[in-house]
N, C-alpha and C positions, 0 to 999 in steps of 0.2 A: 387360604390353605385348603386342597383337597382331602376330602374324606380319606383316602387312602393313606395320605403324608400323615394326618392326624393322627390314625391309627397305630401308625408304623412309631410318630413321636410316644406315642401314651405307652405302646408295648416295651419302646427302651427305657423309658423312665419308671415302668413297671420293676422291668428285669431288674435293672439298674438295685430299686430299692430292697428288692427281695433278696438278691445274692449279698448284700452289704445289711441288710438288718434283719431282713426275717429268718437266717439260717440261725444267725448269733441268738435272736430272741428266743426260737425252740432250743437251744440249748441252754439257755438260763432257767428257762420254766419247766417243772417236770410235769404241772396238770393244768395248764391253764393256754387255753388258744382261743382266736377268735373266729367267731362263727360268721357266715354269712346267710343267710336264708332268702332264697326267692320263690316267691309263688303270686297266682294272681289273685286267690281270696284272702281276705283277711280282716277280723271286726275294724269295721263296725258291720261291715257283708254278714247273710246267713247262711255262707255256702260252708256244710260241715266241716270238708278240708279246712277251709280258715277259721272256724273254731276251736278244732283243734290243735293246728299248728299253732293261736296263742296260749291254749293251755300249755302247750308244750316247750315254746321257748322263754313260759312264764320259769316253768318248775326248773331248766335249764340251768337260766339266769341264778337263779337261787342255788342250783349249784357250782357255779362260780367262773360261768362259761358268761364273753361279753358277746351280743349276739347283736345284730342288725336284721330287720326285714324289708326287704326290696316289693313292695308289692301295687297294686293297684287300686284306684279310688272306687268307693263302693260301685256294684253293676249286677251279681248275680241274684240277688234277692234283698233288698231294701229300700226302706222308703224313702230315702235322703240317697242322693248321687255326689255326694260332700263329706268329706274327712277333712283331719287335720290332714297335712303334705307332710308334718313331719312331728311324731311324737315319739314321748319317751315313756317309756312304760318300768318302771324298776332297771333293772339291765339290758331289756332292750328295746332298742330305740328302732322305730317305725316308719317309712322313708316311702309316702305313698306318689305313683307316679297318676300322669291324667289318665282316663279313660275311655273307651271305645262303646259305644251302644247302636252297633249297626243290625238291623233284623234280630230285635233283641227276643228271646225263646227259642230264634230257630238254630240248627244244624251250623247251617251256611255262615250265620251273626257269629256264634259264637267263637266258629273255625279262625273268623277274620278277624274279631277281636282278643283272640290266643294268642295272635300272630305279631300282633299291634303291640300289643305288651311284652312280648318275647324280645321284639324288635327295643326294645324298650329299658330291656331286660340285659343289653349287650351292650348298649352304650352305660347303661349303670357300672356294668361289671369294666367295664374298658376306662372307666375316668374314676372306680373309686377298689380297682383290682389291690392296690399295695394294702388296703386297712385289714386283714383279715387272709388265713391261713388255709383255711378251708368251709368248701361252697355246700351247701346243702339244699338240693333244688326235688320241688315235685312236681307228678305230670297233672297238675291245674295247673294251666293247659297241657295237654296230652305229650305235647312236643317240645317242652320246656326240657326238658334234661339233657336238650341238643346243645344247647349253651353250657351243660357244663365241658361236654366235648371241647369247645370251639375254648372254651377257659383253662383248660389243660392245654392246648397246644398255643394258646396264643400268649398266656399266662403263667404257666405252671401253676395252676392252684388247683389242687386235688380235691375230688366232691363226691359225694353220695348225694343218690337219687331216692326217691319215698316214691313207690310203685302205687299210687291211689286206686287206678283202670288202667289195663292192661290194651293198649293200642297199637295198632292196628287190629285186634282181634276183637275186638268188642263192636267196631263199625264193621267189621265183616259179618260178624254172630244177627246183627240187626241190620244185616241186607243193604247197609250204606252205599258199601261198596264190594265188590268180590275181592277174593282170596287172588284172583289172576288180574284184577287191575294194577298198574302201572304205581299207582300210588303208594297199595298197600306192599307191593313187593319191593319199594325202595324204602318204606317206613320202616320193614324188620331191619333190613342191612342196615341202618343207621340204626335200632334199637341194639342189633348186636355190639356196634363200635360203640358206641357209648356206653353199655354196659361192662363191654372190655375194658375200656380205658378207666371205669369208676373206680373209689376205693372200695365200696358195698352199695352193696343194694340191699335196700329195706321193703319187706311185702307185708302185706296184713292179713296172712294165712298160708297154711301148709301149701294148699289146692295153688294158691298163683304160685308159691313156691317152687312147685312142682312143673309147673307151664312154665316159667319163664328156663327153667334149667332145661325141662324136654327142647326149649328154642334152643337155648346157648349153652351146651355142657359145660365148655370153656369157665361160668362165669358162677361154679355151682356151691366154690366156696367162700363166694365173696358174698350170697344172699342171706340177710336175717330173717327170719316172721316174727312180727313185731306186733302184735297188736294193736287194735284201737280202745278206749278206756271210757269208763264211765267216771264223777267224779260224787263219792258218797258222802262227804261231808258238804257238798252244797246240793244234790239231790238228796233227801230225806225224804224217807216215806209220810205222808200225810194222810189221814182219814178224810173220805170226801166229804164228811159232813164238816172237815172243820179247813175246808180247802176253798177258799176263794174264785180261783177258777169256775169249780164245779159249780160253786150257785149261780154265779154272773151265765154259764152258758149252758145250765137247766141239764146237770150230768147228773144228778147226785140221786134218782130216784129212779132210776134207770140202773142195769146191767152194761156198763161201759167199755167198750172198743175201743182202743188209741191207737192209731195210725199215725206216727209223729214224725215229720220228716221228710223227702225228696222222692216224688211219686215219678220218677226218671223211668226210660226205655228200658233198664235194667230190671224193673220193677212189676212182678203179676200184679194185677189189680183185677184181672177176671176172676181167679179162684174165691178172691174177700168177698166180690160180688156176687157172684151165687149162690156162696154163704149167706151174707146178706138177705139173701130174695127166699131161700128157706126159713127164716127167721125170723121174716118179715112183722106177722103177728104177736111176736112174743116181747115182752117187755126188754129190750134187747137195743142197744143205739150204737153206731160204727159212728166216729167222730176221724174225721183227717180233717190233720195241722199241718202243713207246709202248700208247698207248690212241687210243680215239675211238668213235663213232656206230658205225662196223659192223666194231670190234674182235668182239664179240659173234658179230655173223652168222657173220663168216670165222672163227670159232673153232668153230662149229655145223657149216658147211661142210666142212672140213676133218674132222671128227671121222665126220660123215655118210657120208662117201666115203672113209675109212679111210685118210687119207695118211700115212705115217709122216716127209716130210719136209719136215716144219714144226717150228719152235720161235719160242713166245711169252714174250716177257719185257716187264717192266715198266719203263714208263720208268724211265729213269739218272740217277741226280743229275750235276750239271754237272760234276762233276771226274774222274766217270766216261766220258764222253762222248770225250775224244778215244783211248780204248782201245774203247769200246764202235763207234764208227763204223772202226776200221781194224780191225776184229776179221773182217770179210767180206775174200772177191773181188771183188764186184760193188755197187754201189748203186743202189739204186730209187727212180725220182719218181714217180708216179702224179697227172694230173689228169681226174676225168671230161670227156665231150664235153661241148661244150655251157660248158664253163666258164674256159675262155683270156682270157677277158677281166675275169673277175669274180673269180677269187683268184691268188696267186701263190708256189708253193710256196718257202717259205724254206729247207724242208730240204735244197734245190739246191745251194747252198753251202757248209755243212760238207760233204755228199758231193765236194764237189770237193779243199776241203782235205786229206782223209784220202788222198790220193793214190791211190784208184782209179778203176776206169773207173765211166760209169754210163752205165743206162738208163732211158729215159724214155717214160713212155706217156703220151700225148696225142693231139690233134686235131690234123689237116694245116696247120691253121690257127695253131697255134699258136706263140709267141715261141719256144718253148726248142727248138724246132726248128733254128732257126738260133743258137741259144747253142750248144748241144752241136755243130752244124757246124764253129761258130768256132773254139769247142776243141780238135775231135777227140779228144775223148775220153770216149765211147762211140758211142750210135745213140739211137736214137726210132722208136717202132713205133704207130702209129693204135689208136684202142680199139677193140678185141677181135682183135688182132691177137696172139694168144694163142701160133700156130705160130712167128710171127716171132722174138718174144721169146725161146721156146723152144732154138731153133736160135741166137741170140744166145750165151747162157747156154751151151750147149753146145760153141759156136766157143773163149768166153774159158778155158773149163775146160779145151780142149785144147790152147788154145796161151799158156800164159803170159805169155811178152814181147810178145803184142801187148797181153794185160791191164796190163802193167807200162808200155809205154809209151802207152797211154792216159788210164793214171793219172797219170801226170807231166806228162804235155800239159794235164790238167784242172788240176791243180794249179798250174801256171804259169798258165795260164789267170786261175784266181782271184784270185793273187797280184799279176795286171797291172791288173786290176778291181775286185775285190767285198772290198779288205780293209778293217777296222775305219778305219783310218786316212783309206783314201782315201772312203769313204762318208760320213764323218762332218764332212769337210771340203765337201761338197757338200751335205749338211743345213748347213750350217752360212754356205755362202753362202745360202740359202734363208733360215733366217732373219734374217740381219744385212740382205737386201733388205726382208725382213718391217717392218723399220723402221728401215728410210730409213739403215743404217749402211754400204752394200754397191752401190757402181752398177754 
C-alpha cells in the first residue's frame, strides 16, 4: 500500500469514528475530554519546556482531564539517550518516540532533528487521531504547531499551541537569518495560518502577547498570558549551612551567585561577567548550573582573564534541584536586549521559590521589570549594566536581612501567583473553552 492510499485509509476511519462517537461522547460529558500533548522534551530530558510540561499534565490529570504525551527519547540534555517507549504516570501515559542526535549543540543538529520528530509527530497523530478530542502542541521544536494545522484539516481535531519562543523572530533578532530571507517570510505566513485555525494560543507574558497580536490582529482574542510556575512545596528554602549541596561544592562560606539553568543565545552572560571581573577580589563566587550555546564561550572567557571566582556544574537531576537552587545568596535571570518580547525566562520561578532575592538583567522595556517591582524582591539592571549589578551583589553580601527579606517577599510572591496549582487551572479553563466545555 502507498503512503498516500494509507493516509487517505486512516483519515476515513478517522472521520468515520469521530462523527459516530466523539460527537455523542461530548455530549454525554459536561467536564471531561481527552487530551493529547506533543512536544519533543520530556523527563527524563532537562530541557525546561519538558519539565514543565510534566508538572503540568501531572496537576491536569489530577484534575480529571486523561491526557497522553507524544514525545521523544531523551537528547536535549542528559546522561542516558534511553526511556521507557512507554509509560504511565498517574493519568498520563507517556508514548516516547526514537530519536535523532545529528550535530548534536548546533543550530543545523537541532533544525534537523525538530524536523525528524515532527515528521514523527504526524504519523502518531494519523494512526492514533480517534483517542482524543483535542491537541495541545508546543514550539519545542519551533515548527511543531504546524501539525496541529495539518490535524485540523486532515482530522478535525482542534488544538492549542504553548508559544515557548517566538519564530521566526528570534533566528532573525540573532542574525540566523534576515527578516527578507525566503524562509523567514514563508515561516510568518504559516505562523499566521496556524494561529488562525487554533482554538488559543497560550504565551508566557504580556510583551510576546503583544508581538504575536502586533503580527496577527485577527488572532488577538484567542491569546492567553499564562505564565510559567515555580513549585514551593518541593522547593523549600534551606539554610546553606544545613544544605548538602553547598558543602559537597564548597558554597557555604562564600557570598553565592546561582546561575541555574540554559546559558542559550537568548541569554547575556557579558554583563554577569563584568560583574564578575569587578568582584573579583571579594569574597564573592558566580556558580552556573546548566548548559547551553555559550556555556563554552564563558567557560573560554573566564579561563582567558584568569577569574578564580567562578564555578561550573552540570545540570542537576530534578530531585537535586531544590538543594541545588537554595545552595546560593543571590539568583540570576539573564535576557539579552532585544529579546522581551520573544522568550520568557522560566528559570524566574523556581528562583523565587527557593526563597532568595534575585537579579535580573534585562531591557527597560521589559515585563519582569515590573514583576520583580511587585515582589520586591530583588532589582533589575539594563544590559551591560555590569557596575550596577556589581554593587547590587556587594549591598546583599553586606547586609543579610535585607537579602532574607527579599527572599521571602519573592516567595510569597510566587506562592500568590505562579504555583502548579493555580496555573494549571487556568491552562485548564483554556482548554475546556477550546471545546465548547467552559463559557
Amino acid at each position: 500500500m502507498t503512503l498516500s492510499k494509507w493516509i487517505n485509509q486512516k483519515l476515513f476511519l478517522y472521520n468515520s469514528a469521530y462523527s459516530e462517537d466523539k460527537t455523542e461522547d461530548l455530549i454525554k460529558t459536561e467536564n471531561f475530554f481527552k487530551l493529547s500533548v506533543v512536544t519533543q522534551f520530556f523527563p527524563p530530558d532537562y530541557a525546561a519546556t519538558g519539565q514543565l510540561l510534566e508538572e503540568l499534565t501531572r496537576e491536569l490529570g489530577n484534575l480529571g482531564v486523561d491526557i497522553e504525551v507524544f514525545t521523544s527519547q531523551p537528547g536535549y540534555a542528559f546522561r542516558s539517550s534511553h526511556a521507557p517507549s512507554v509509560e504511565n504516570l498517574g493519568k498520563v501515559q507517556v508514548q516516547r518516540s526514537r530519536t535523532a542526535q545529528l550535530w548534536p549543540g548546533r543550530i543545523r543538529g537541532k533544525a534537523v532533528n525538530g524536523v525528524l520528530f515532527t515528521l514523527r509527530a504526524v504519523l502518531h497523530l494519523l494512526r492514533n487521531g480517534n483517542r482524543f478530542n483535542l491537541l495541545l502542541l508546543t514550539t519545542a521544536p519551533p515548527f511543531l504547531p504546524f501539525i496541529g494545522y495539518l490535524a485540523h484539516i486532515w482530522l478535525r481535531i482542534p488544538y492549542v499551541c504553548i508559544i515557548y519562543d517566538l519564530y521566526p523572530d528570534i533566528a532573525i533578532a540573532l542574525k540566523v537569518i534576515s527578516k527578507d530571507h525566503w524562509l523567514a517570510k514563508l515561516w510568518q505566513k504559516l505562523n499566521k495560518l496556524v494561529w488562525q485555525k487554533s482554538k488559543a494560543l497560550i504565551v508566557l507574558s504580556p510583551a510576546m502577547k503583544m508581538r504575536v497580536t502586533a503580527i496577527c490582529p485577527q488572532v488577538t482574542d484567542k491569546v492567553s498570558v499564562i505564565h510559567s510556575w515555580g513549585d514551593p512545596d518541593v522547593i523549600i528554602p534551606i539554610a546553606k549551612k544545613e544544605n548538602w549541596f553547598a558543602w559537597k561544592h564548597n558554597l557555604v562560606n562564600k557570598f553565592t551567585v546561582i546561575y541555574s539553568g540554559n546559558m542559550g543565545r537568548c541569554h547575556d552572560m557579558d554583563t554577569i561577567l563584568e560583574a564578575a571581573k569587578l568582584l573579583q577580589e571579594e569574597p564573592i563566587q558566580f556558580v552556573f548550573i546548566g548548559s547551553g550555546a555559550k556555556k563554552e564561550e564563558l567557560i573560554k572567557d573566564v579561563n582567558r582573564l584568569r577569574l578564580k571566582n567562578f564555578v561550573f556544574l552540570p545540570y542537576q537531576d530534578k530531585e537535586v534541584l531544590p538543594f541545588s537552587l537554595t545552595a546560593g545568596d543571590l539568583s540570576l535571570v539573564s535576557v539579552d536586549a532585544g529579546m522581551e518580547s520573544l522568550v520568557a525566562p522560566s528559570k524566574l520561578y523556581p528562583a523565587l521559590a527557593s526563597g532568595r532575592p534575585i537579579a535580573v538583567i534585562c531591557s527597560q522595556y521589559s515585563y519582569l521589570r515590573q514583576m520583580i517591582t511587585e515582589a520586591n524582591c530583588g532589582d533589575t539592571f539594563e544590559n551591560g549594566d555590569s557596575h550596577g549589578l556589581a554593587e547590587f551583589i556587594r549591598l546583599l553580601s553586606q547586609d543579610q536581612e535585607l537579602a532574607k527579606r527579599m527572599g521571602r517577599a519573592g516567595r510569597q510572591y510566587m506562592r500568590s501567583h505562579f504555583t502548579p496549582q493555580i496555573i494549571s487551572r487556568q491552562y485548564l479553563q483554556v482548554l475546556q473553552q477550546s471545546i465548547g466545555l467552559y463559557k
